[in-house]
C-alpha positions in Angstrom: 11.1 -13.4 -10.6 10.1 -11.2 -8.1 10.2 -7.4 -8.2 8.3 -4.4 -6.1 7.0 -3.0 -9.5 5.2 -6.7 -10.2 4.2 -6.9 -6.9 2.7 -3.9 -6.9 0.8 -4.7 -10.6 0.0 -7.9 -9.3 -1.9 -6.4 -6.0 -3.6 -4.1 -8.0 -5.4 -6.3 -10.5 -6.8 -8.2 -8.0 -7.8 -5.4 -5.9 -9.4 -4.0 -9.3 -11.1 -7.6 -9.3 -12.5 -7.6 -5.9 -13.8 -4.0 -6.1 -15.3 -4.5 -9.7 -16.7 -7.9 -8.0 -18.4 -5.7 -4.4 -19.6 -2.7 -6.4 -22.5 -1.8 -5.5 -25.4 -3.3 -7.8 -22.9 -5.8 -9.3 -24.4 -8.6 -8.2 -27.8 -7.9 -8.8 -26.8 -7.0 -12.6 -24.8 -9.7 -13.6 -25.3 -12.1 -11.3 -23.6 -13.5 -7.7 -21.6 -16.4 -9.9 -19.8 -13.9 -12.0 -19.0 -11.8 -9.2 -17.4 -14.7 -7.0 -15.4 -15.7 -10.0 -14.0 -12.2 -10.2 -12.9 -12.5 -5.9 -11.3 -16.1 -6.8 -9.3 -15.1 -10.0 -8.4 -11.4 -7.6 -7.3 -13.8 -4.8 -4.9 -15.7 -6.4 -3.4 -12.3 -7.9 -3.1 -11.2 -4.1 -1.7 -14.4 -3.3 1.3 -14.2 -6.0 2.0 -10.9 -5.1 1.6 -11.4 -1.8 4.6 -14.4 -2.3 6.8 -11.5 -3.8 6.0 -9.1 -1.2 7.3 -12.3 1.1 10.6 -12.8 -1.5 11.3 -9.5 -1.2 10.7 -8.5 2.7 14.3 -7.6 4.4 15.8 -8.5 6.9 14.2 -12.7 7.3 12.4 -12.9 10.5 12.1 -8.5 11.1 9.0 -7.0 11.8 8.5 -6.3 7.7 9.1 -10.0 7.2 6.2 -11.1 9.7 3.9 -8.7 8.4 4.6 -10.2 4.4 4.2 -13.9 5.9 0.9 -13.2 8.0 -0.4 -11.4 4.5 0.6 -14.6 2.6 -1.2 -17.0 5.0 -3.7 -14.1 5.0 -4.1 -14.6 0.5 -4.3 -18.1 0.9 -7.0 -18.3 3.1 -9.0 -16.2 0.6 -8.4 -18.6 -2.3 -9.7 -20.6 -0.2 -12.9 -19.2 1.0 -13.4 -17.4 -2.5 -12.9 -20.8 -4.1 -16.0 -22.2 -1.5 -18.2 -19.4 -2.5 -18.1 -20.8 -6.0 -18.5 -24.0 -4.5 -21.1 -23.0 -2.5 -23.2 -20.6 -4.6 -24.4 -24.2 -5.8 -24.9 -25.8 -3.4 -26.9 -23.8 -0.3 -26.4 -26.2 2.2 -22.4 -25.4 2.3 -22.3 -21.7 2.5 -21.2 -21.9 6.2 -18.0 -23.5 4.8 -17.5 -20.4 3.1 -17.0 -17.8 6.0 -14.0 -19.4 8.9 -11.4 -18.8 6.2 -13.1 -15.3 4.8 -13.2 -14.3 9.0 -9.5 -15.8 9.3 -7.8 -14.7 6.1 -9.7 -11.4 7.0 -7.9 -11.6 10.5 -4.1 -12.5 8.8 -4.5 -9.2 6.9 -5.7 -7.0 9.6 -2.6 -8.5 11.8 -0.3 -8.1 8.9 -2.0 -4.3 8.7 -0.6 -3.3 12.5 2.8 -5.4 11.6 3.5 -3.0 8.6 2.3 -0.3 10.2 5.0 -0.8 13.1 7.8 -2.0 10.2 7.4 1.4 8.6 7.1 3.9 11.7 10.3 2.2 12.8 12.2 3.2 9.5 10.6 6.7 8.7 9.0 7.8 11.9 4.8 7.3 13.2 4.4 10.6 11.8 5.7 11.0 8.2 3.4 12.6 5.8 5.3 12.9 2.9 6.7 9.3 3.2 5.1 7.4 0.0 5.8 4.4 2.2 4.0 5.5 4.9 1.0 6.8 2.8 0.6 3.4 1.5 1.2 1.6 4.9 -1.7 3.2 6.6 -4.2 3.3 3.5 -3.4 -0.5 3.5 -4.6 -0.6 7.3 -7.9 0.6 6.5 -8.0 -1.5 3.9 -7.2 -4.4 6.3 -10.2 -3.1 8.6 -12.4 -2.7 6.2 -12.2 -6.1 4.9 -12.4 -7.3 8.8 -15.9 -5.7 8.7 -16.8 -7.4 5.3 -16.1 -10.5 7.1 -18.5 -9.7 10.2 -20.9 -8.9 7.8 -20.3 -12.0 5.6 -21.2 -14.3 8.4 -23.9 -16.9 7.7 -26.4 -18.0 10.0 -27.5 -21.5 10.6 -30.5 -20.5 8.5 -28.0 -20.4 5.5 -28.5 -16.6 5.4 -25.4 -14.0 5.0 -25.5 -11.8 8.3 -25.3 -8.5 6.2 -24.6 -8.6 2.7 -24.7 -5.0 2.1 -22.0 -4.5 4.6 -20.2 -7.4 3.5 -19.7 -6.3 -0.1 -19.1 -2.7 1.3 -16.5 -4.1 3.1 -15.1 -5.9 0.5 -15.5 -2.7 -1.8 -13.5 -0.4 0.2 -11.0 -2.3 1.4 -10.1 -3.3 -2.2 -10.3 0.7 -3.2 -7.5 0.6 -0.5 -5.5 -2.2 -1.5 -5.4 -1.1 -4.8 -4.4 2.7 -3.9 -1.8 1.3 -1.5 -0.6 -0.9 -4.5 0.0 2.3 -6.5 1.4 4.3 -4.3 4.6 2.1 -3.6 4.9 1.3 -7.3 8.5 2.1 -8.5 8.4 5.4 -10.4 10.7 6.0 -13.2 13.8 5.1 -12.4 13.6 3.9 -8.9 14.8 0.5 -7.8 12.4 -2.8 -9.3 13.7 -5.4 -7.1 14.0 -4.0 -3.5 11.2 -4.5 -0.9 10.0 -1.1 0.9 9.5 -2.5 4.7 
């Protein structure tokens, strides 16, 4: 069943598992396979929660709605390019099929970023400080850039070779840092509503 508070929890653990996955030394400690792992299991938690953020988005077909469904597409896209980098951390040759669905997913968020961004100005103004909603709104927008840059990072030459790894996982890092803040701060508090959608 979905609820804002297990949406929320559900964004968070895998934000938790994409920045514990990107931080830095990570990989060089316990090794790149461990640390994809970590981004697949974190991308499907994105992609249940990002189903109840989808369930939940009021009215159908409003601004809020659009931004939940481009997110969706957005998760998906990252089990699937997370998925290939386990895939692919085998087998050299295929690490190009790794990056169109990181650079597209990467793309769905950052378009689902603006969306919410214009969903939540349109309820509680472009300016709202104190708004929790629009707090979490904008520090999902960086987020959403952040991982855009991960993904122009994370591009892979003919050669095989990542573009910029070090921006890629930085990318990654910080935008997750975002997600998961974001995540928190719309998380029902005591006895606020479970159920209702925020956008």
């Amino acid at each position: 069943m979905a609820t804002l508070r297990r949406q929320c929890w559900l964004f968070a653990i895998g934000s938790t598992l994409f920045a514990i996955a990107t931080l830095p030394g990570m990989s060089a400690t316990v090794g790149a396979g461990l640390c994809n792992l970590l981004c697949f299991i974190g991308s499907w938690f994105f992609t249940t929660a990002g189903w109840m953020q989808l369930v939940l988005a009021r009215p159908a077909l409003g601004i809020g709605w659009f931004s939940a469904a481009t997110q969706f597409v957005g998760t998906i896209l990252f089990n699937i390019s997370t998925g290939a980098s386990l895939w692919a951390h085998a087998v050299e040759p295929e690490r190009r099929l790794v990056w169109a669905p990181d650079m597209f997913g990467s793309f769905a968020f950052l378009v689902s970023g603006v969306l919410g961004v214009v969903a939540v100005a349109a309820v509680v103004g472009y300016i709202e400080l104190k708004s929790r909603d629009w707090q979490a709104e904008w520090i999902n927008m960086i987020g959403c850039v952040a991982f855009g840059v991960s993904a122009l990072g994370a591009f892979v030459t003919d050669s095989g070779v990542t573009e910029d790894a070090v921006l890629a996982n930085a990318g990654t890092f910080v935008g997750a840092l975002c997600f998961l803040v974001a995540a928190l701060e719309v998380l029902p508090r005591g006895t606020e509503p479970k159920d209702a959608g925020r956008r």
